[in-house]
N, C-alpha and C positions, 0 to 999 in steps of 0.2 A: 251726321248720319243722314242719310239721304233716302227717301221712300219713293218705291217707285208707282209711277203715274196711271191712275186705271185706265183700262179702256172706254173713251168715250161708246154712251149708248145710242147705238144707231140702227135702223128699219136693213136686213142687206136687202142687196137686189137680187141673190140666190137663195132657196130651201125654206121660202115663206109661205105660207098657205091663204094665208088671207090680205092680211097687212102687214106683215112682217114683226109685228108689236115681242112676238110670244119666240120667236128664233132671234131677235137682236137682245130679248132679256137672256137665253141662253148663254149666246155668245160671249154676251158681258160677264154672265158669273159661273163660265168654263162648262157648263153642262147641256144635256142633248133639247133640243127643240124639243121633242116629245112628252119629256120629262114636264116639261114648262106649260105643252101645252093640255096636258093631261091636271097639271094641278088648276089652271085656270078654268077646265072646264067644269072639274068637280069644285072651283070654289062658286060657281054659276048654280049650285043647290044652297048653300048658304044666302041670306036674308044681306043686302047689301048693295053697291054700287058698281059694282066687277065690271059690266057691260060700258059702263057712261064712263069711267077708268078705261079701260080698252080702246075706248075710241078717242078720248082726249090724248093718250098714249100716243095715238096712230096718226093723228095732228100734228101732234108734238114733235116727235123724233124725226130727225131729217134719215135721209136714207143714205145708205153708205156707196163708198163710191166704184166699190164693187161688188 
């Protein structure tokens, strides 16, 4: 039985706002950019590291090749 292969997570280079971090997590788990980035902003009220994650994120991920 054979599982099939996720899509790697990548920054695109269309429908990104800032750094692409919050539309390549979209992409990856089927749902709108907006969605994504509406939850990252309100998790930006809770006590935490959201900001310093976001930008190691935006280092991290290479960008896609379209």
């Amino acid at each position: 039985m054979s599982h099939p292969i996720a899509a790697r997570l990548t920054r695109p280079r269309q429908g990104r706002m800032i750094g692409g971090v919050c539309a390549g997590i979209a992409k990856r788990f089927g749902t709108t950019p907006g969605k994504v980035r509406l939850l990252a902003v309100l998790s930006c009220l809770l006590p935490g590291p959201q900001f310093i994650v976001y930008l190691v994120l935006w280092l991290a991920l290479s960008e896609s090749e379209y």
